[in-house]
C-alpha positions as a Python dict, from the first residue, in 0.01 Angstrom:
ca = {
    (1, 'X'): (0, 0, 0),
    (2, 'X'): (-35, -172, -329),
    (3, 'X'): (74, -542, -151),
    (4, 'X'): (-187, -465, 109),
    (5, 'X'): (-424, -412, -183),
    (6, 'X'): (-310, -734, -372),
    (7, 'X'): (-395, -947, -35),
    (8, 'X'): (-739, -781, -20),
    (9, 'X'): (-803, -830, -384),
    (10, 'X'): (-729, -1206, -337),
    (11, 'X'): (-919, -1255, -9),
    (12, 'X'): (-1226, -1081, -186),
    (13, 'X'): (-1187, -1293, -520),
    (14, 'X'): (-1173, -1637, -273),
    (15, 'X'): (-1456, -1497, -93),
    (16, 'X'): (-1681, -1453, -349),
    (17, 'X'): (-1623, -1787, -490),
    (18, 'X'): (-1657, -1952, -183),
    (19, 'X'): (-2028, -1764, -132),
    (20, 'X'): (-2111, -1851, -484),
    (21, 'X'): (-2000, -2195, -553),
    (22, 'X'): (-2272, -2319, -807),
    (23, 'X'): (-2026, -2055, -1067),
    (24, 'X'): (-1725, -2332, -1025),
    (25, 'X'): (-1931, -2650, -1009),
    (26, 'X'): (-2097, -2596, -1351),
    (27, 'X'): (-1769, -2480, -1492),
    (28, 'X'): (-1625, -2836, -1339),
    (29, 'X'): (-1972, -3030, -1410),
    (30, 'X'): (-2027, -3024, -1754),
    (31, 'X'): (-1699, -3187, -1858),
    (32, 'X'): (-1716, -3450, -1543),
    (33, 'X'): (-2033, -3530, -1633),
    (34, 'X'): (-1959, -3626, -2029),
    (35, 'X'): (-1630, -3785, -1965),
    (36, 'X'): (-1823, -3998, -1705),
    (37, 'X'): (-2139, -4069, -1924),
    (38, 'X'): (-1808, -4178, -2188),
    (39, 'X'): (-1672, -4375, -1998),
    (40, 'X'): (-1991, -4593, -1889),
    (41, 'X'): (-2080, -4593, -2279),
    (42, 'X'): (-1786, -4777, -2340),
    (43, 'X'): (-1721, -4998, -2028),
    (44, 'X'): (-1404, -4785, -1963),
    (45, 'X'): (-1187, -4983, -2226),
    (46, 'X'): (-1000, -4970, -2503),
    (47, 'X'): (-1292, -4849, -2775),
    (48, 'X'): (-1324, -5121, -3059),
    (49, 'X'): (-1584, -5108, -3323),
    (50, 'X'): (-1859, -5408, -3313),
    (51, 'X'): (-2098, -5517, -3579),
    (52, 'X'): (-2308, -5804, -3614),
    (53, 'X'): (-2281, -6027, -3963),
    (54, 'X'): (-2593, -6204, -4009),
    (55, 'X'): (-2519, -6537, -4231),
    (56, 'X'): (-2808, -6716, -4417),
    (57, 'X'): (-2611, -7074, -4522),
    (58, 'X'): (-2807, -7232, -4735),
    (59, 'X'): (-2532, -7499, -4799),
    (60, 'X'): (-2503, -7667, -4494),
    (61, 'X'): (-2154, -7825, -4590),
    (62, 'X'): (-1838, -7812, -4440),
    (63, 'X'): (-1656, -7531, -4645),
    (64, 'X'): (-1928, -7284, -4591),
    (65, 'X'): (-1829, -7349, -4257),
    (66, 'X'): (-1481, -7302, -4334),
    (67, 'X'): (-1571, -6962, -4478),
    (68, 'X'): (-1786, -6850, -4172),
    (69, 'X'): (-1509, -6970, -3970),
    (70, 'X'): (-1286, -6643, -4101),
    (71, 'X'): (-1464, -6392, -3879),
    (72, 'X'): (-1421, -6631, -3555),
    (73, 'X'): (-1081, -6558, -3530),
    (74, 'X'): (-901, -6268, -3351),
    (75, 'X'): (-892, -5960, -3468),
    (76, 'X'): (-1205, -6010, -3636),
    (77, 'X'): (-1417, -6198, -3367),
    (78, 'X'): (-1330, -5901, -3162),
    (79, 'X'): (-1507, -5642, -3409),
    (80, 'X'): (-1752, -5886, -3587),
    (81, 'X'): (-2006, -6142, -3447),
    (82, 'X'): (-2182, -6384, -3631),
    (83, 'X'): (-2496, -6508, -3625),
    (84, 'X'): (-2691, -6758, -3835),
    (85, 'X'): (-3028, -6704, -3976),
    (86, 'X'): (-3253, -6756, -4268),
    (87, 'X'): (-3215, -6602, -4604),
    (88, 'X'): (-3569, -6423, -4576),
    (89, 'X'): (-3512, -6295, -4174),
    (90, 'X'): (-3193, -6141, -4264),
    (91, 'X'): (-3315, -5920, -4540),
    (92, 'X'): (-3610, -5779, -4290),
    (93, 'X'): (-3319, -5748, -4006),
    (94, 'X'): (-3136, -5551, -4269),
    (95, 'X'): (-3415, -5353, -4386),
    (96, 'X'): (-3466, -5217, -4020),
    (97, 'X'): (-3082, -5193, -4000),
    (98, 'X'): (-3050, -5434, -3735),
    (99, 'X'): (-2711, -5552, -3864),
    (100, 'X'): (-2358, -5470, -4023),
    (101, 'X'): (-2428, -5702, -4316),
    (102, 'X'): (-2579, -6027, -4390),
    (103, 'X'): (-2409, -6343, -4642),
    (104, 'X'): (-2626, -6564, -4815),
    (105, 'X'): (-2415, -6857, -4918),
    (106, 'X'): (-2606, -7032, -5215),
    (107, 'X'): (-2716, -7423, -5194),
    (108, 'X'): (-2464, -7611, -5406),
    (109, 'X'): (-2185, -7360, -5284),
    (110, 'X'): (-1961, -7681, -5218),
    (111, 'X'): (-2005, -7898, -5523),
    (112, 'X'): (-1981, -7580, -5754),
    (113, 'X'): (-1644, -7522, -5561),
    (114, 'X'): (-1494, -7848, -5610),
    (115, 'X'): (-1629, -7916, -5959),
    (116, 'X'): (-1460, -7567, -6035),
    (117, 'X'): (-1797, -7412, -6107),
    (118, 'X'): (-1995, -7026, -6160),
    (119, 'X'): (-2095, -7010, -5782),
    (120, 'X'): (-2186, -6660, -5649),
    (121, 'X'): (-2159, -6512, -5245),
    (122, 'X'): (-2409, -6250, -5186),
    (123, 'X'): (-2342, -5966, -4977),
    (124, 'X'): (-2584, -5721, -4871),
    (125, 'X'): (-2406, -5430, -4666),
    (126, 'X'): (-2605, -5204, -4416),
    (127, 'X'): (-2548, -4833, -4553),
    (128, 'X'): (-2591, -4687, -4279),
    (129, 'X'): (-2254, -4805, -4139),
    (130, 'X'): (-1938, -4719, -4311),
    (131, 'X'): (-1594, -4931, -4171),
    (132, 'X'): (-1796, -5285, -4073),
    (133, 'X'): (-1955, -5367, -4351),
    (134, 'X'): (-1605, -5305, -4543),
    (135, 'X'): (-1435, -5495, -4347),
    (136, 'X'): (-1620, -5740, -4412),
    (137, 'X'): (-1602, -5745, -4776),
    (138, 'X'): (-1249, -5676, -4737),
    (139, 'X'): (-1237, -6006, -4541),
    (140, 'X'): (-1493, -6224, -4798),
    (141, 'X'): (-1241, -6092, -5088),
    (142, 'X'): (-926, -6228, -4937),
    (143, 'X'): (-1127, -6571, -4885),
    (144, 'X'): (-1269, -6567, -5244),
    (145, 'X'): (-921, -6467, -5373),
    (146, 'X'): (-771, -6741, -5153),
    (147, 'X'): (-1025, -7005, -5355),
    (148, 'X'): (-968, -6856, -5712),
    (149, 'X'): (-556, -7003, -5625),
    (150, 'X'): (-649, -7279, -5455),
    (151, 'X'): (-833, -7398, -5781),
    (152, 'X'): (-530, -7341, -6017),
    (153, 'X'): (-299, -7498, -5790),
    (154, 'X'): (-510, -7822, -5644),
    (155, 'X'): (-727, -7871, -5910),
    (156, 'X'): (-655, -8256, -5968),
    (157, 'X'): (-745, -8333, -5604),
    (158, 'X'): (-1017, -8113, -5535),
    (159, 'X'): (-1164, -8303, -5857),
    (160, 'X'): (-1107, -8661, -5706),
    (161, 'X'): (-1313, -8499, -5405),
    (162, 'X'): (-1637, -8550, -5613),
    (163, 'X'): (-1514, -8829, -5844),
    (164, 'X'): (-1701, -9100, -5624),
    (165, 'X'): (-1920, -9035, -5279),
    (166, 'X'): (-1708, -9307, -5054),
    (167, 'X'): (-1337, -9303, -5213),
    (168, 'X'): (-1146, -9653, -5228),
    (169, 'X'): (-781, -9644, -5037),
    (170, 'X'): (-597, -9630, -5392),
    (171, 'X'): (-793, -9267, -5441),
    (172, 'X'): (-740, -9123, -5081),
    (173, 'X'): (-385, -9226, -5134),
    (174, 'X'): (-355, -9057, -5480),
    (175, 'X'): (-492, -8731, -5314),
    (176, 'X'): (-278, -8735, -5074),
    (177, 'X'): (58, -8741, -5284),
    (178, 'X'): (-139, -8494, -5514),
    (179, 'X'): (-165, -8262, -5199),
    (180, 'X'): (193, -8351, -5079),
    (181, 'X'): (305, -8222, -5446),
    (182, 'X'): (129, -7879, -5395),
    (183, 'X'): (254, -7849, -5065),
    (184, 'X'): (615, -7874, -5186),
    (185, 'X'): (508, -7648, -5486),
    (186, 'X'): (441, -7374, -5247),
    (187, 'X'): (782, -7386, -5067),
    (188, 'X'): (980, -7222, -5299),
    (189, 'X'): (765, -6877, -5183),
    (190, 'X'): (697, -6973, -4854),
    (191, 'X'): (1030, -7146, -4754),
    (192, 'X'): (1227, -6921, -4751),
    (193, 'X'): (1017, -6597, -4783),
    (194, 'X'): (1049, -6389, -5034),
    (195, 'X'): (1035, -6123, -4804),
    (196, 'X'): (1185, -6038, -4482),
    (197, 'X'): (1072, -5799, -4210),
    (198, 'X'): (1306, -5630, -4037),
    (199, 'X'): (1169, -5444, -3729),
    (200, 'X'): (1335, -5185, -3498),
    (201, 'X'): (1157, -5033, -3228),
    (202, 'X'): (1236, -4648, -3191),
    (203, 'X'): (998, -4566, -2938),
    (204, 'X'): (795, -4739, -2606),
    (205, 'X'): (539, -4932, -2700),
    (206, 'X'): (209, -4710, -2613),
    (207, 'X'): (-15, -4874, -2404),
    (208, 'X'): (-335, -4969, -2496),
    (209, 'X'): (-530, -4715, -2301),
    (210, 'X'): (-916, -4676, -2214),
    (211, 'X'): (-1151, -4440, -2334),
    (212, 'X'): (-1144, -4205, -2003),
    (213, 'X'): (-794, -4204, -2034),
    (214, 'X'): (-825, -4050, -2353),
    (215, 'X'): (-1095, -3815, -2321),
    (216, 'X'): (-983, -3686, -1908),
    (217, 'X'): (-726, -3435, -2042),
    (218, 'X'): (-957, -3310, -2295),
    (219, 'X'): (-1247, -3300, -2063),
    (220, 'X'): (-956, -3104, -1758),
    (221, 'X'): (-883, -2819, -2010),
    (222, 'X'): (-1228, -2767, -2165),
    (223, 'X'): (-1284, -2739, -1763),
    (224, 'X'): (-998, -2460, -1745),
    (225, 'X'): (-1128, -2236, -2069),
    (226, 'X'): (-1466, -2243, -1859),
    (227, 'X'): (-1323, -2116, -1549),
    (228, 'X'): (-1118, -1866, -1741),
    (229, 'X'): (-1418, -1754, -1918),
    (230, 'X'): (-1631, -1724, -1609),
    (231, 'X'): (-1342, -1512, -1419),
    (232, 'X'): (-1304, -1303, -1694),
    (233, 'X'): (-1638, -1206, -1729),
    (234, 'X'): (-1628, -1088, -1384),
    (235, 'X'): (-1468, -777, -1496),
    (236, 'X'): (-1786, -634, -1617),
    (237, 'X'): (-1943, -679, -1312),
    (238, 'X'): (-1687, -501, -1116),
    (239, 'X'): (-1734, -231, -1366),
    (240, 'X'): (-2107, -232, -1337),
    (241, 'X'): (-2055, -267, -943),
    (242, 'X'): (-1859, 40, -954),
    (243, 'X'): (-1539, -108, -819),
    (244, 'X'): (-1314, -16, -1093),
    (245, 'X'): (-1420, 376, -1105),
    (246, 'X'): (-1361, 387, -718),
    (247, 'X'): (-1062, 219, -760),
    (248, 'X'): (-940, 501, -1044),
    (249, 'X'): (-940, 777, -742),
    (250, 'X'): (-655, 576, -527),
    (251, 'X'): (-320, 543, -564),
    (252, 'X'): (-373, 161, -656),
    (253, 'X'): (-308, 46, -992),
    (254, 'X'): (-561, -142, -1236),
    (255, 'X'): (-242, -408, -1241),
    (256, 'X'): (-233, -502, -893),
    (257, 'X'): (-634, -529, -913),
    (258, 'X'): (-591, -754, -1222),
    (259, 'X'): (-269, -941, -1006),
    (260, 'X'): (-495, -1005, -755),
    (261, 'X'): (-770, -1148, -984),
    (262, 'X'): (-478, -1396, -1128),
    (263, 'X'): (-319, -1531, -778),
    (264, 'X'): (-693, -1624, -643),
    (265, 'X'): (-762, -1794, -985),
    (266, 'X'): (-457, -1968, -921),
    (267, 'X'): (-525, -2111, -647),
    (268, 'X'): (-875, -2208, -762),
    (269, 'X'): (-652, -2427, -1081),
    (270, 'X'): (-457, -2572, -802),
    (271, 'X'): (-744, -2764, -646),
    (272, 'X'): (-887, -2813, -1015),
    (273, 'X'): (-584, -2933, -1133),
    (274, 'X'): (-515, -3171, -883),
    (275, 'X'): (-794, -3310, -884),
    (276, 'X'): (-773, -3350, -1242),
    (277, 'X'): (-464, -3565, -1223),
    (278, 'X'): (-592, -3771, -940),
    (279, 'X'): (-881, -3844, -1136),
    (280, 'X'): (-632, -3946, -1455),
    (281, 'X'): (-424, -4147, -1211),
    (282, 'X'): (-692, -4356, -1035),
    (283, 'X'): (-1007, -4334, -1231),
    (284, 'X'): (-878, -4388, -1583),
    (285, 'X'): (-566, -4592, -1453),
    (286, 'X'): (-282, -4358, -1654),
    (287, 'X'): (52, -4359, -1516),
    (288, 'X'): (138, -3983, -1465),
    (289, 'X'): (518, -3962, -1449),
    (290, 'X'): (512, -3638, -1225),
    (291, 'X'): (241, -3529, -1092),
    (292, 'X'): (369, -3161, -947),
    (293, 'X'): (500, -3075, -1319),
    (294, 'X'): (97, -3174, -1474),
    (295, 'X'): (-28, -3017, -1193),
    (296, 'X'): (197, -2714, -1244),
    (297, 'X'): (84, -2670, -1634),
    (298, 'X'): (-233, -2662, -1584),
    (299, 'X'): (-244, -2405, -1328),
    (300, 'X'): (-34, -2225, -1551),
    (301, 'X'): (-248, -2307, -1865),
    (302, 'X'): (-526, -2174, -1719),
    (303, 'X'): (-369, -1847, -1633),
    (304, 'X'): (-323, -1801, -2002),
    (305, 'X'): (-633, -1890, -2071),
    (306, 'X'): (-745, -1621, -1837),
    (307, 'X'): (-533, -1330, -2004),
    (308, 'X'): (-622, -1409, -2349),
    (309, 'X'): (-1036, -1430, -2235),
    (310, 'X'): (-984, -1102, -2034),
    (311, 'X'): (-813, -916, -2310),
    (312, 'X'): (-1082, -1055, -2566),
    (313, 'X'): (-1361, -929, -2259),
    (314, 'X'): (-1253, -585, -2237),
    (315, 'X'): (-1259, -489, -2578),
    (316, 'X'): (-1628, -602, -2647),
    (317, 'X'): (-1893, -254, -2626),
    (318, 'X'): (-2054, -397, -2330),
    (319, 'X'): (-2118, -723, -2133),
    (320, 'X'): (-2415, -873, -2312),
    (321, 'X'): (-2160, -829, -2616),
    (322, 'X'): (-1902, -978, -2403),
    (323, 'X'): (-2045, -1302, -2315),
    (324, 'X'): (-2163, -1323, -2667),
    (325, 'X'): (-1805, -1284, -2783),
    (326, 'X'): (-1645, -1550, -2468),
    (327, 'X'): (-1924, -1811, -2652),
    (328, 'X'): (-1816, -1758, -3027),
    (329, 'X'): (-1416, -1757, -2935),
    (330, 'X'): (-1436, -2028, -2649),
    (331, 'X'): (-1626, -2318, -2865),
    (332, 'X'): (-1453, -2330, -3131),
    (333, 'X'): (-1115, -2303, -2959),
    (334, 'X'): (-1225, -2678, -2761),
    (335, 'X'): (-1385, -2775, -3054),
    (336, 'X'): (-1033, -2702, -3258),
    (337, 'X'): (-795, -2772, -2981),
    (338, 'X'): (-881, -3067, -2857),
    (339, 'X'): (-1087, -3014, -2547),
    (340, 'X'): (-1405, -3134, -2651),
    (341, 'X'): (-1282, -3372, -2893),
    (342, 'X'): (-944, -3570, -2833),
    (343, 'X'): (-677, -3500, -3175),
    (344, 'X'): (-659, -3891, -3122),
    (345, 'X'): (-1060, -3946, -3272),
    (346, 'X'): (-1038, -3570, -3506),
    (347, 'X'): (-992, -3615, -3825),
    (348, 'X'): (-607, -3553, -3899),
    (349, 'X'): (-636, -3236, -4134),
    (350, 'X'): (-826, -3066, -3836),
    (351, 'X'): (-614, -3236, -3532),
    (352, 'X'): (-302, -3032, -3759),
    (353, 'X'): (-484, -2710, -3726),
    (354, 'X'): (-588, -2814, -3386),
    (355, 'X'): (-273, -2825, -3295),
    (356, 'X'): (-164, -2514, -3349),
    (357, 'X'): (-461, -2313, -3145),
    (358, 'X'): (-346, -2260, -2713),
    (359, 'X'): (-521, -2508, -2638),
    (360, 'X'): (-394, -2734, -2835),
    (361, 'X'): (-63, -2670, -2792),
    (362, 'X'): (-106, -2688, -2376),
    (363, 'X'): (-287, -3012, -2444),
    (364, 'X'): (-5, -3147, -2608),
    (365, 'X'): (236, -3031, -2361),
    (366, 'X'): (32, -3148, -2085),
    (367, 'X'): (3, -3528, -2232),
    (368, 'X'): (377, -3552, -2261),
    (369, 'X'): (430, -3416, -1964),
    (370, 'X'): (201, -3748, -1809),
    (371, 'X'): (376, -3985, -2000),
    (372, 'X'): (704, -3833, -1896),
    (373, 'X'): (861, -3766, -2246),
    (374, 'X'): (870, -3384, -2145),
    (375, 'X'): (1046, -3280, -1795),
    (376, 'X'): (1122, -3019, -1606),
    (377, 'X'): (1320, -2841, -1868),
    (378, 'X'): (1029, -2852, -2111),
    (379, 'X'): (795, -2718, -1885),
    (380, 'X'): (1020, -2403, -1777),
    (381, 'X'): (1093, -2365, -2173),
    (382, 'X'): (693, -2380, -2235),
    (383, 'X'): (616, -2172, -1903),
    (384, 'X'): (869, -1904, -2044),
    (385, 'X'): (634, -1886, -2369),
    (386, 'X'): (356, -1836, -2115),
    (387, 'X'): (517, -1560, -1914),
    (388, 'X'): (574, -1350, -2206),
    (389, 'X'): (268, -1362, -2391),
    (390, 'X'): (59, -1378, -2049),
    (391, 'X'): (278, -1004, -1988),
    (392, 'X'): (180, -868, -2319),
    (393, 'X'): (-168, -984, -2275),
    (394, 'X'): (-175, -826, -1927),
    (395, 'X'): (-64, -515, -1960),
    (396, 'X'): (-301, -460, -2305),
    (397, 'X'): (-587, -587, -2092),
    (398, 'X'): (-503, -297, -1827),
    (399, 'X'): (-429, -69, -2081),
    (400, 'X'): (-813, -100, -2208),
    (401, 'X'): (-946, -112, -1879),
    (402, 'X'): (-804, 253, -1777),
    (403, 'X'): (-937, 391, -2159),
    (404, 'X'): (-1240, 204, -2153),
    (405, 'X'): (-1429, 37, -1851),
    (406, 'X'): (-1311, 329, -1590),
}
């Protein structure tokens, strides 16, 4: 009787999904659609900050090039692009916050230089912006500090620079010797180094990945609370459809109702799931080192997800309460547990706590399980932690069902 039951319970859940399947696609769309909107933000790479350093040279001479030069090379042409413009533009730009930051390099920057003269970069930073414009002056104090040795080391040539506008061969001679000599000075720290790095690799090196590989498996499991919290919901309406009083005068049990309600919702993760992974493997290019044992936690995942929503369902006064309830628990938890945000972009006091909510934890499980640092084993040790809390969860979830909803 009661395995009759359970195969009527599931043909009526798959029924009703299949007549109403507008329920699952907005459960599914939301996440789809922001991962996707993501992904075309950021071209589907690797996300890397860029700014735009506006440079007003009013020296013209070949070490304010020099300086300007810094920010063409890698990593900082990568994050940083320069453009030159006129002391006067670049202040309106930055007024209407149209850059990262703008350098005015002063007329007689050169001369003052060489003659070992009070010369003074100005930096105006866009306040708006917070890691840029630091960089930048993080960058223009390495170069300044750079000169300030430079001086005390090479002052006697840098002098003979200015001593005359077209040097005789005795002078360019005598400059070079004097820059041989500070050369050689120099070895002693730089030949050998002072100090040595050692470097031993512990771990694979993690590939560089793109930002819809990053954001998928947050995006697949805020996907899974929503189905969860749309199935469990669907109590109440079996309650206000009268179901679950008829159901009270037969010999079937509230649990094989409820065991019903969690084989169809597996098989609706199944689908989800692998589509899920398919999209990880060829949409965001991730390796996934097995694809049954991903596909397999989040199907189970979800399950949990469902207990813990149904038991948090059936103890609200009513179902206007209930959804209220589903809304207050289910945000936060992919807020917290990294399935709106990724822990990679939280900051890391909250990616800790994060950690430690279901979600989180499944998350985690479910990225190691992709790059195959986590096997079988770990996934029957995690699925045991599953089973047990799932069975406490379901049986105080039929419990309040008989007391309260019948």
């Amino acid at each position: 009787m009661n395995a009759r039951f359970l195969w009527a319970a599931v043909r009526k859940d798959l029924r009703r999904m299949r007549r109403d399947p507008l329920s699952l696609a907005m459960s599914l769309g939301i996440p789809l659609v922001l991962v996707t909107l993501i992904t075309l933000v950021f071209g589907g790479q690797q996300a890397v900050p860029q700014g735009r350093l506006l440079v007003a040279d009013e020296d013209q001479s070949i070490l304010s090039q020099v300086l300007i030069s810094a920010f063409n090379r890698e990593p900082l042409s990568k994050m940083v692009v320069t453009e030159t413009t006129a002391k006067a533009d670049g202040l309106r730009r930055m007024d209407s916050g149209d850059a990262s930051a703008l350098l005015i390099i002063p007329q007689g920057f050169q001369t003052a230089f060489l003659k070992n003269q009070p010369t003074q970069l100005q930096l105006v930073k866009n306040p708006a912006q917070a890691i840029l414009p630091n960089i930048i002056e993080e960058t223009l104090s390495i170069a300044v500090d750079g000169g300030f040795y430079l001086q005390r080391e090479a002052a006697i040539p840098l002098r003979s620079l200015t001593a005359m506008r077209q040097p005789s061969d005795q002078t360019v001679a005598q400059m070079s010797v004097a820059f041989n000599q500070f050369g050689r000075s120099l070895a002693k720290y730089l030949n050998p180094s002072l100090i040595g790095l050692e470097m031993n690799v512990t771990s694979e090196e993690r590939q560089n990945q793109g930002v819809a590989a990053i954001f998928l498996p947050a995006m697949i499991f805020m996907g899974l609370l929503f189905i969860s919290n749309s199935h469990a919901l669907d109590i109440w309406k079996e309650q206000s459809w009268g179901t679950l009083r008829r159901l009270a005068t037969t010999p079937v049990s509230l649990g094989t109702l409820l065991g019903g309600r969690l084989i169809s919702l597996a098989v609706i993760l199944s689908g989800v799931a692998l589509a899920g992974v398919a999209g990880m493997r060829w949409f965001a290019q991730v390796h996934v080192a097995s694809v049954l044992l991903a596909t397999l936690w989040l199907v189970l995942s979800g399950m949990a997800f469902y207990l813990l929503l149904a038991t948090i369902t059936v103890y609200a006064p009513n179902q206007r309460a209930a959804n209220v309830i589903e809304n207050l628990v289910i945000f936060p938890l992919a807020l917290m547990g990294g399935s709106f945000f990724p822990f990679e972009m939280m900051p890391d006091w909250m990616a800790r706590i994060g950690r430690f909510t279901p979600n989180g934890w499944a998350v985690i499980e479910f990225k190691a399980l992709v790059a195959g640092t986590a096997h079988a084993k770990d996934l029957a040790i995690g699925a045991a932690y599953l089973a047990v809390g799932g069975s406490v969860l379901f049986l105080i979830t039929v419990n309040r069902m008989r007391r309260k909803l019948i």
